[in-house]
C-alpha positions as CSV (number, residue, x, y, z in Angstrom):
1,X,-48.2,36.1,-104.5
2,X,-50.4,38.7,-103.7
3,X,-52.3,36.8,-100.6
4,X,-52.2,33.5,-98.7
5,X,-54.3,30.9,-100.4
6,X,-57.2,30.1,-97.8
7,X,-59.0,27.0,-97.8
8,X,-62.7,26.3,-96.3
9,X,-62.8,22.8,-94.3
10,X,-65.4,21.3,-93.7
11,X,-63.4,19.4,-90.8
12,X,-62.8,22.4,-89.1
13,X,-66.1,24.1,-90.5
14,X,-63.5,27.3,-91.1
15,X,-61.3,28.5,-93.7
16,X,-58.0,27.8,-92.9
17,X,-54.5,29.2,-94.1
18,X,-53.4,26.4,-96.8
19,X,-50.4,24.7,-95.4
20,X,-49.2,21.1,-97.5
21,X,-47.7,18.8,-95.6
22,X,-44.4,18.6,-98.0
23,X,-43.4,22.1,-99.1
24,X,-43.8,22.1,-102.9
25,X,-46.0,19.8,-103.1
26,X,-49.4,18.7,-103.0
27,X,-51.8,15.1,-102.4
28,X,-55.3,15.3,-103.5
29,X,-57.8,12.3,-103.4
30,X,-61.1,13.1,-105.0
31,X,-64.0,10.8,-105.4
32,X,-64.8,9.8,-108.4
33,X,-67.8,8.3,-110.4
34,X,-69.8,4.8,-109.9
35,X,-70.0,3.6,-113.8
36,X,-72.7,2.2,-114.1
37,X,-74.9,5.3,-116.1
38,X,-74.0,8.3,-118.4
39,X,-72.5,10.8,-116.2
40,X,-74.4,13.3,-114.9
41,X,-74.1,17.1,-114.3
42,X,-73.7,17.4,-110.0
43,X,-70.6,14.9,-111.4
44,X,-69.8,17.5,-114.3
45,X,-70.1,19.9,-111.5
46,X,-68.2,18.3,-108.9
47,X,-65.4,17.6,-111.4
48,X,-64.6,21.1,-112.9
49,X,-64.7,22.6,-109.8
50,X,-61.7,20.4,-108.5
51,X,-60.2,20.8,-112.1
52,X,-60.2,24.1,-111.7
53,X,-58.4,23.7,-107.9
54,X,-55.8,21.0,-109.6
55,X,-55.3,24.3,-112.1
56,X,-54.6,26.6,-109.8
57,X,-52.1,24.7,-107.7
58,X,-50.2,23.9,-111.1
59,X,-50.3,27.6,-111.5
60,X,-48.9,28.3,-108.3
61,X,-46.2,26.0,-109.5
62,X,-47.1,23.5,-107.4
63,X,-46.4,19.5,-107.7
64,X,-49.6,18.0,-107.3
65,X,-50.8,14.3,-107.4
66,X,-54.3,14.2,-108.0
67,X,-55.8,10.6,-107.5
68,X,-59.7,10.6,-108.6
69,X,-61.2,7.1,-108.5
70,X,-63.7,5.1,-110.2
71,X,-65.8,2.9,-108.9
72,X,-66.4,-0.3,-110.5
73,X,-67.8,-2.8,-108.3
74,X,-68.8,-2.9,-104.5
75,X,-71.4,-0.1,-104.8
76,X,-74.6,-1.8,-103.5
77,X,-78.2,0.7,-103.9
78,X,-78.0,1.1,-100.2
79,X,-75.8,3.1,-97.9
80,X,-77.2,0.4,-95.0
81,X,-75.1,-2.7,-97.0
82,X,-78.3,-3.6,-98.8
83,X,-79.7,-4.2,-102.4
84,X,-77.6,-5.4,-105.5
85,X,-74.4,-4.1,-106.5
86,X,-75.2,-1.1,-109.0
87,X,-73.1,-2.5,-112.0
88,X,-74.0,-5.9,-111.6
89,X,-77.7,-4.7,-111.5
90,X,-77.2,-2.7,-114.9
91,X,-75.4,-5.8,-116.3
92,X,-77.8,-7.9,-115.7
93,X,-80.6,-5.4,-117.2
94,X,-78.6,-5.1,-120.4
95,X,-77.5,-9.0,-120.5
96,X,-74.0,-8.0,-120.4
97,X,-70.6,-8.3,-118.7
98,X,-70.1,-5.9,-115.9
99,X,-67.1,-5.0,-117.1
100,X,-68.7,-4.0,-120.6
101,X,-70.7,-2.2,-118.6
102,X,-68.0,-0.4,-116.5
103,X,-66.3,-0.3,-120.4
104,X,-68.7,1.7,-121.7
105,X,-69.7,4.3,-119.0
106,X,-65.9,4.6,-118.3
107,X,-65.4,6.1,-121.8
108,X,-68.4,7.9,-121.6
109,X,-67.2,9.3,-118.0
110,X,-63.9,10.1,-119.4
111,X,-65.5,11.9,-122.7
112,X,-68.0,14.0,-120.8
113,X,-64.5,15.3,-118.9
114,X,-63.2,15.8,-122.0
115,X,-65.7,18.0,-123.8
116,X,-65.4,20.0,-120.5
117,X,-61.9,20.4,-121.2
118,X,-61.0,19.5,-117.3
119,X,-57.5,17.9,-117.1
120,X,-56.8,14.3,-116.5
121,X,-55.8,13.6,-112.8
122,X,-52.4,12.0,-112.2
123,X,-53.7,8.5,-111.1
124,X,-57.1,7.4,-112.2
125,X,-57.4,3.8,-109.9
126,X,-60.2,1.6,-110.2
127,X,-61.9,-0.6,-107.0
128,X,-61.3,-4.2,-109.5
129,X,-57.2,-3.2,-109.0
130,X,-57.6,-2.9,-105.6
131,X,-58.9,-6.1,-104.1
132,X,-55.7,-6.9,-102.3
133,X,-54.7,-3.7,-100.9
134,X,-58.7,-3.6,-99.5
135,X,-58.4,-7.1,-98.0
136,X,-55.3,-5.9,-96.3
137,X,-56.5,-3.0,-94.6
138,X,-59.7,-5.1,-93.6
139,X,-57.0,-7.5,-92.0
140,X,-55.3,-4.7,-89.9
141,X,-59.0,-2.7,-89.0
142,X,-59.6,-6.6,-87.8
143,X,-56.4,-6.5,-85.7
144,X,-56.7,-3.1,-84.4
145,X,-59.9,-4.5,-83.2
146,X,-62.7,-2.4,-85.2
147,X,-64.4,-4.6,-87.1
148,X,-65.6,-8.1,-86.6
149,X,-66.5,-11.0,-88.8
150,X,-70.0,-13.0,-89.4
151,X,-70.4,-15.4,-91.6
152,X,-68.0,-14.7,-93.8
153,X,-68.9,-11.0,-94.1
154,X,-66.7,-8.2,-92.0
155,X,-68.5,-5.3,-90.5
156,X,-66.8,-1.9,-88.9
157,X,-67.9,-1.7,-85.2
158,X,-68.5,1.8,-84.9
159,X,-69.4,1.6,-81.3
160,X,-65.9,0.6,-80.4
161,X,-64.5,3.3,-82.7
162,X,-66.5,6.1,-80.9
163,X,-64.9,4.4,-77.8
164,X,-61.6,6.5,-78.6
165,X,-62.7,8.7,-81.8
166,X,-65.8,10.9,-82.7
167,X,-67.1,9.2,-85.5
168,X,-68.9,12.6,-86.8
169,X,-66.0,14.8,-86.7
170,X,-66.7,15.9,-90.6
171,X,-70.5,16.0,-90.3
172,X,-70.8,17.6,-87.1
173,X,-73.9,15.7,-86.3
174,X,-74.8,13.8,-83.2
175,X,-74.3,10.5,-82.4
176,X,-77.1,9.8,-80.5
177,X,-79.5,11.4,-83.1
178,X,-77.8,9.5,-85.7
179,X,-78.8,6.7,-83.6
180,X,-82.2,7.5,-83.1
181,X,-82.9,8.4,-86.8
182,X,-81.2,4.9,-88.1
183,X,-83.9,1.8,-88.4
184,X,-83.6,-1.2,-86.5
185,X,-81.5,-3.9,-87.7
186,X,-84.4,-5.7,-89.4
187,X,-82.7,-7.7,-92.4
188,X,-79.3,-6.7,-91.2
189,X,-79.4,-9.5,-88.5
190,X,-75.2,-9.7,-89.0
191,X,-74.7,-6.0,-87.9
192,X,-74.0,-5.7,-83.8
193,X,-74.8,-2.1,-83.9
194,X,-77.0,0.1,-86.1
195,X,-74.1,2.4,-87.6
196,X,-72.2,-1.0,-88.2
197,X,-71.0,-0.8,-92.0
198,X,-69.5,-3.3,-94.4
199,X,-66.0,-3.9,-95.1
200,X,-66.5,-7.2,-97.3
201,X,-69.6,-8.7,-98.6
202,X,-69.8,-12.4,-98.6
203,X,-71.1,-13.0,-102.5
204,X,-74.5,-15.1,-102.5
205,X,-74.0,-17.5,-105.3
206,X,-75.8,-15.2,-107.9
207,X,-73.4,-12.8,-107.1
208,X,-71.8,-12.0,-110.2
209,X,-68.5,-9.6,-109.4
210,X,-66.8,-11.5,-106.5
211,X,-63.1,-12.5,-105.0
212,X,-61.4,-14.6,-103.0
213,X,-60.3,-13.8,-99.6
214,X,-59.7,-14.7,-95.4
215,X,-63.2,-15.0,-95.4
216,X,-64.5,-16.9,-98.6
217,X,-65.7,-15.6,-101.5
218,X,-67.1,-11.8,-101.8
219,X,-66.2,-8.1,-102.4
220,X,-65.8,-4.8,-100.8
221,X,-67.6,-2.5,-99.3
222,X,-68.0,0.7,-101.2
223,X,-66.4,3.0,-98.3
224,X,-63.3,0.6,-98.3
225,X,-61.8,1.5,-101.8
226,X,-61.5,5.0,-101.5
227,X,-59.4,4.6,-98.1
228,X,-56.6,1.8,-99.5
229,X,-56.0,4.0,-103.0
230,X,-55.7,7.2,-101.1
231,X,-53.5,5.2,-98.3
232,X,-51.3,4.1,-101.7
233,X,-51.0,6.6,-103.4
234,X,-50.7,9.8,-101.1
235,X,-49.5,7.9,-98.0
236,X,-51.9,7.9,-94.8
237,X,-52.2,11.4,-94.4
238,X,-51.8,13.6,-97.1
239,X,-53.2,17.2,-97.9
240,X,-56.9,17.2,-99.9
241,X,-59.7,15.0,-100.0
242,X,-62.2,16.1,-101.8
243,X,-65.8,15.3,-102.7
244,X,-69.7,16.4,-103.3
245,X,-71.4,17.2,-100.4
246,X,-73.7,13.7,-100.3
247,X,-70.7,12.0,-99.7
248,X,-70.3,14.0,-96.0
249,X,-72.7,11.8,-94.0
250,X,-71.9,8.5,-94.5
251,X,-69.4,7.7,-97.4
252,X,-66.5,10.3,-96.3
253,X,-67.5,9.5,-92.6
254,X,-67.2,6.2,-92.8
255,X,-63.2,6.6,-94.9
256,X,-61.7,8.7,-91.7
257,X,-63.7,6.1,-89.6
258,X,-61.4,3.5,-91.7
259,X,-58.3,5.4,-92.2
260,X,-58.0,5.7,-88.5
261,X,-58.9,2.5,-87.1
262,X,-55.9,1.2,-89.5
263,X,-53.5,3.9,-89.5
264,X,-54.7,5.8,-86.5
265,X,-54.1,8.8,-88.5
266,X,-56.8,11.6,-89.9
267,X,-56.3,10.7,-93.9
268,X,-56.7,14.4,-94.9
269,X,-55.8,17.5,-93.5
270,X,-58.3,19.9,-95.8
271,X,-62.0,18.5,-96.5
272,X,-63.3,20.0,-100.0
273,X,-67.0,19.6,-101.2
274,X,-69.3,21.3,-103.7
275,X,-72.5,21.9,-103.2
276,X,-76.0,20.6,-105.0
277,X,-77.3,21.5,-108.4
278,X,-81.0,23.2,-108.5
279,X,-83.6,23.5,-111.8
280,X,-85.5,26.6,-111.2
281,X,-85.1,27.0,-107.7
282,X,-86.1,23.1,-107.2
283,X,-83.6,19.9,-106.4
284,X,-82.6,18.4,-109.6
285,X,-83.8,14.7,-109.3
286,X,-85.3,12.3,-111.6
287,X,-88.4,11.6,-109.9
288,X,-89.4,15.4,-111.0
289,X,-88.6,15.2,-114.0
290,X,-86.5,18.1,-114.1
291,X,-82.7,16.3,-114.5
292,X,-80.5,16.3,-117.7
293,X,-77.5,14.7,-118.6
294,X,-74.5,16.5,-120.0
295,X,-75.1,15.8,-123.7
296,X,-79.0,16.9,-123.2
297,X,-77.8,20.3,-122.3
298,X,-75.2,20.4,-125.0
299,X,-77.8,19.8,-127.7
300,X,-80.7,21.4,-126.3
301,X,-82.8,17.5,-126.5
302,X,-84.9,18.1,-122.9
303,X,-88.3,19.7,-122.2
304,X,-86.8,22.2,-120.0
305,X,-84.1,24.0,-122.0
306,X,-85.2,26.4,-124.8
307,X,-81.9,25.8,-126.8
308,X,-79.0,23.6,-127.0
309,X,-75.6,25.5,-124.7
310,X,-71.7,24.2,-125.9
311,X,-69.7,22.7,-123.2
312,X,-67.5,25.8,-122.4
313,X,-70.7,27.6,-122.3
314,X,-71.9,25.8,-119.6
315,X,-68.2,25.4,-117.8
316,X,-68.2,29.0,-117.7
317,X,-71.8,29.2,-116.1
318,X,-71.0,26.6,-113.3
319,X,-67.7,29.0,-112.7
320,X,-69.8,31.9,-112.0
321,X,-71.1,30.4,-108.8
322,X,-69.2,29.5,-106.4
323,X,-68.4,25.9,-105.6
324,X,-69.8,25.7,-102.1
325,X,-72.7,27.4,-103.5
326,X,-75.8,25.8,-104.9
327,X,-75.8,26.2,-108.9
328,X,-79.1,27.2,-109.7
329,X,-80.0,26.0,-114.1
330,X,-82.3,28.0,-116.1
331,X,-82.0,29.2,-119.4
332,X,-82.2,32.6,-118.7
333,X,-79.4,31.9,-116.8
334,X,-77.3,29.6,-119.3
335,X,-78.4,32.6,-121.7
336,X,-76.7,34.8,-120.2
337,X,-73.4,32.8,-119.5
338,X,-73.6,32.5,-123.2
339,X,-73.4,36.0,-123.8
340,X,-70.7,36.8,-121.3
341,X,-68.4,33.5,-122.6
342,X,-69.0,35.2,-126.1
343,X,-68.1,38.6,-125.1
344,X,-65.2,37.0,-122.8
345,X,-63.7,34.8,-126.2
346,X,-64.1,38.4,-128.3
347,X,-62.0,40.7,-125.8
348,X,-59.2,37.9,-126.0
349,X,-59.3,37.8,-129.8
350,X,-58.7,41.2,-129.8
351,X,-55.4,41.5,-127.5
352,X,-52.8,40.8,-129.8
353,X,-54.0,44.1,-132.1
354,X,-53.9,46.1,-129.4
355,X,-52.3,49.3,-130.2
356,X,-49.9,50.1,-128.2
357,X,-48.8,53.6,-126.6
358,X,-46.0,55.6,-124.6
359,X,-48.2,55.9,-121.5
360,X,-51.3,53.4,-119.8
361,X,-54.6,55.0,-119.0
362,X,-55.3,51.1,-117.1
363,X,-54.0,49.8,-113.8
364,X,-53.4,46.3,-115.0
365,X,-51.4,45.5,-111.4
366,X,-54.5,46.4,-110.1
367,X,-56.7,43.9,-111.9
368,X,-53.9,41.7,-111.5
369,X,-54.2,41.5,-107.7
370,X,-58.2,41.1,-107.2
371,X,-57.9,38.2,-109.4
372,X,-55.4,36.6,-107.7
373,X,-56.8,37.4,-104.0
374,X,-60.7,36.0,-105.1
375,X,-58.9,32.6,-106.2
376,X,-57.0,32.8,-102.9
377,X,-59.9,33.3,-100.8
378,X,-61.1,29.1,-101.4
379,X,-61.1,29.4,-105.4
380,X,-63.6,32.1,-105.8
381,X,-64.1,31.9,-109.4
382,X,-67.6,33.9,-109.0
383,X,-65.3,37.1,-108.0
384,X,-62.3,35.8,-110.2
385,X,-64.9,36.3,-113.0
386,X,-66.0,39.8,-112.2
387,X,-62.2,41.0,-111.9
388,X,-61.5,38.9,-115.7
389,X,-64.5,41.5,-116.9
390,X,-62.4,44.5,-115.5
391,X,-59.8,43.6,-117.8
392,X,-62.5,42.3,-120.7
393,X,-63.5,46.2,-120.5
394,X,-60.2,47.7,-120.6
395,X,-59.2,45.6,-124.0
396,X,-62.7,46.9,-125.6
397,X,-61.8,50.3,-124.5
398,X,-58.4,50.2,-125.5
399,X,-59.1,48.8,-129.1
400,X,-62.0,51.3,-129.2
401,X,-59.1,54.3,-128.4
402,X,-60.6,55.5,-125.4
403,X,-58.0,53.7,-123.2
404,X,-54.1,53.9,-123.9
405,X,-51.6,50.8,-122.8
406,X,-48.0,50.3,-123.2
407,X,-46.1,47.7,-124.5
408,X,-45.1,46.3,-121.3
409,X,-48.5,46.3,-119.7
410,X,-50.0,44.9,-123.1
411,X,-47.4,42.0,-122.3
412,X,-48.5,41.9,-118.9
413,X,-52.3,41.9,-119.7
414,X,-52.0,38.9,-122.1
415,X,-50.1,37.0,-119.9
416,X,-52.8,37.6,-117.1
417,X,-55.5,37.1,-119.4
418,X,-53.7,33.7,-121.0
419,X,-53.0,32.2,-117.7
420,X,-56.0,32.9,-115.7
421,X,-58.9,32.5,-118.3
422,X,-57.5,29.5,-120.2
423,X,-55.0,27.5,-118.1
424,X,-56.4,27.8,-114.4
425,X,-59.9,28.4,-115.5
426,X,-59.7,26.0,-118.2
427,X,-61.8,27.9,-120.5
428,X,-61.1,27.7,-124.4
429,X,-62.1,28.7,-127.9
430,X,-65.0,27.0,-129.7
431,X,-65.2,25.8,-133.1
432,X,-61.4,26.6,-133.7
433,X,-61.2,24.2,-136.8
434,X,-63.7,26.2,-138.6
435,X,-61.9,29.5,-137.9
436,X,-59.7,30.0,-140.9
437,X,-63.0,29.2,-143.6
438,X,-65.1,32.0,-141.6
439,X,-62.3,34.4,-141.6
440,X,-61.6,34.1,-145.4
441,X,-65.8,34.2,-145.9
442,X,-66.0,37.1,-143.3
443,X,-63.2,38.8,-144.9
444,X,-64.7,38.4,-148.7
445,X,-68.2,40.1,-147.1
446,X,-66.3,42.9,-145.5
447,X,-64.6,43.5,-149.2
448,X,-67.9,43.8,-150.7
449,X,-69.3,46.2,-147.7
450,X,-66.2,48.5,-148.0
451,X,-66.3,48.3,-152.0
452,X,-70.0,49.5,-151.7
453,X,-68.8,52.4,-149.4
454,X,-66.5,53.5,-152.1
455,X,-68.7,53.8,-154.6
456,X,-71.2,55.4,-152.0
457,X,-74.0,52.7,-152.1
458,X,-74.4,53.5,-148.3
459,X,-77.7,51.4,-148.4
460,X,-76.1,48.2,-149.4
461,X,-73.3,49.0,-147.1
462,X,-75.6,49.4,-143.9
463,X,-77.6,46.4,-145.5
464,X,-74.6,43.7,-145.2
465,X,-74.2,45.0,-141.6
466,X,-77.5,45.0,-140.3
467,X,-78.1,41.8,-142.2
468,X,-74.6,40.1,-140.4
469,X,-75.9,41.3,-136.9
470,X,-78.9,39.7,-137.1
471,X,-76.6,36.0,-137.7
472,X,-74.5,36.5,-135.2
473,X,-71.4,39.0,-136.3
474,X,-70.8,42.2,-135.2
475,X,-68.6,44.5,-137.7
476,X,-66.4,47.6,-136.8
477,X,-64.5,50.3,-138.8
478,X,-61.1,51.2,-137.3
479,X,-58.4,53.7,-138.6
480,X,-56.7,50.0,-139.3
481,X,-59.4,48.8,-141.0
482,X,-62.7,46.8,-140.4
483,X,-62.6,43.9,-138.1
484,X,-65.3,41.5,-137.0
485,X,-66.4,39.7,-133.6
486,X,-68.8,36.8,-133.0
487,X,-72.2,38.1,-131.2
488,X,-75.3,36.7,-129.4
């Protein structure tokens, strides 16, 4: 390979050489989605960003587990133990089963992923599976002496942890601040310490999702799942976990807190997280009225967006930033991703026509080897991208004759172009069902426009081809003929 691949970790807040534990292969635990609402874009976000990493390990030929959870029960409104569980809550609102609940935005989860075209991962465990291997490691965190019991609820006690561990190793923030900035213990009257968190819940008699255990009757604490189904699955140490940044604080600070106190081991070696989502420069939120679900922006239905933008659209738009960077929505912006996704789709249309010569005016080894080193240096798709519109020239330049390629390097440039833009990027063709009617319709129209040019009816020639820019297609006379391209 051209480079090493090079990681940034937020453990270590450096990029690090990447190093997996087991040569050839690779663990990755990413947290997934609470279902109890339509997914939303910083998921979207968060998701194809770690598609595209589970892509590019494949690529590298790799053997890669990629565990990405949901979470469907134990998720209470508050990071501080409080409030009503989130699915319950929505159940209750809708006067419906939680599990109908966790039904429906399950599918609608696993859809939204779908339309983005981001692969399955290889284990897709839920909290509900997991009640026994959660009340086991709450058993051993007991017996390692970390967490304590009060009526019939088990807390972490994250002043004996910080005894022997720093508790804010991924956050990097201190612990006295952290103490200072956390409320008193009003209404948490079970908690010994302010940082205290839940392990298990004992279930007031309302409580509608609740299990059996040591204890009595309750259910875990959100933190807890993602700790015993990464423990599973990858072992107690294994090579990625990965994340949005929100999680950092509390959530992902609070799994190592677990992971160790049970296994005394660090659970991941490489920390991953993407970074927020903005609307014009301002925090996407719903209290500003500026946030919009995935199938808003697909159809254009939001006060904010001028037009509707398709899903690969807006897949290749969150690719052009980077994924520790903050992606910034406008429509000029989406606009613009637009066109270059268009012009992108065009240039690999045209590759297999490619004419082919005895000698190449292009360096595709060239092109070849910036790609390769921006996804090497932490998955820089941004710079990736810019390197992909290298080679998008060259094809235009080549089918327009003012470029010359072999047959080898044509080989070698659709190979390049094939792996990269559609299997590690994930990118693909829109519309590809309706391909065959618009080529025969195209087709006919060009017939006509090259009949009129015969007879030398030059008006109505130029007419059909001003008249088919103006919709959206883009005509060209070759020495092979005339060909057509989709335009914006």
């Amino acid at each position: 390979m051209e480079s090493t691949l090079k990681i940034y970790n937020t453990l270590s807040r450096t990029t690090e050489d990447f190093k997996p534990i087991h040569e050839g292969h690779i663990g990755m635990y990413v947290c997934g989605p609470t279902v109890y609402s339509n997914a939303h874009l910083g998921n979207a976000r968060t998701f194809i960003s770690f598609d595209v990493i589970f892509r590019y390990f494949l690529h590298l030929g790799y053997k890669v587990r990629y565990v990405r959870n949901i979470t469907d029960a134990g998720h209470l409104e508050s990071d501080a133990d409080e409030g009503e569980d989130k699915i319950a809550k929505k159940a209750k609102l809708e006067q419906l089963e939680p599990m109908e609940i966790v039904q429906r935005y399950t599918i609608d989860f696993r859809e939204t992923m779908r339309m983005f075209n981001t692969l399955p991962p290889s284990i897709e465990p839920t909290a509900t599976g997991h009640i026994i291997e959660q009340i086991e490691m709450t058993k051993q965190i007991i017996e390692n002496g970390y967490a304590y019991e009060v009526n019939g609820s088990i807390y972490f006690d994250v002043e004996k942890f910080t005894k022997e561990y720093n508790y804010t190793i991924l956050s990097n923030r201190n612990l006295d601040d952290l103490l200072n900035n956390t409320r008193d213990l009003d209404g948490q009257g079970d908690k010994r310490g302010r940082l205290d968190f839940a392990l298990w819940i004992k279930a007031k008699s309302e409580h509608i999702m609740k299990w059996p255990s040591p204890w009595g009757v309750g259910f875990p604490g959100w933190h807890l799942e993602c700790s015993a189904m990464s423990s599973k699955y990858l072992g107690n140490e294994f090579d990625i976990h990965g994340g949005g940044m929100d999680l950092v604080p509390t959530h992902h600070t609070n799994e190592i807190a677990q992971n160790l106190a049970c296994h005394k081991t660090q659970p991941a070696r490489y920390w991953i997280h993407t970074n927020m989502l903005t609307v014009n420069g301002q925090k996407m939120s719903k209290s500003l009225g500026n946030s919009f679900l995935p199938n808003e922006l697909f159809s254009g239905n939001h006060k904010l967006l001028d037009k509707g933008y398709s899903p690969m659209t807006v897949r290749f738009f969150m690719l052009q930033a980077h994924y520790r960077s903050t992606l910034d929505f406008s429509n000029e912006a989406l606009q613009a991703a637009e066109k270059g996704f268009t012009r992108l789709m065009n240039a690999m249309k045209l590759m297999n026509g490619l004419k082919v010569s005895t000698n190449s005016s292009v360096n595709i080894d060239a092109v070849k080897t910036e790609i390769y080193n921006a996804l090497n240096d932490d998955f820089n798709t941004p710079i990736a991208i810019a390197s992909i519109f290298e080679a998008v020239r060259m094809i235009n330049s080549i089918n327009d004759g003012k470029e010359t390629i072999t047959e080898t390097d044509k080989a070698s440039l659709k190979k390049l172009m094939t792996e990269i833009v559609f299997d590690v990027l994930g990118l693909q063709e829109e519309n590809n069902t309706d391909t065959s009617k618009i080529d025969g319709l195209m087709n006919m129209i060009i017939d006509q426009r090259n009949h009129a040019k015969l007879n030398k009816d030059f008006a109505t020639s130029d007419a059909i081809r001003n008249k088919l820019k103006d919709i959206g297609f883009e005509i060209k006379d070759g020495k092979d003929g005339t060909s057509y391209s989709v335009i914006n």
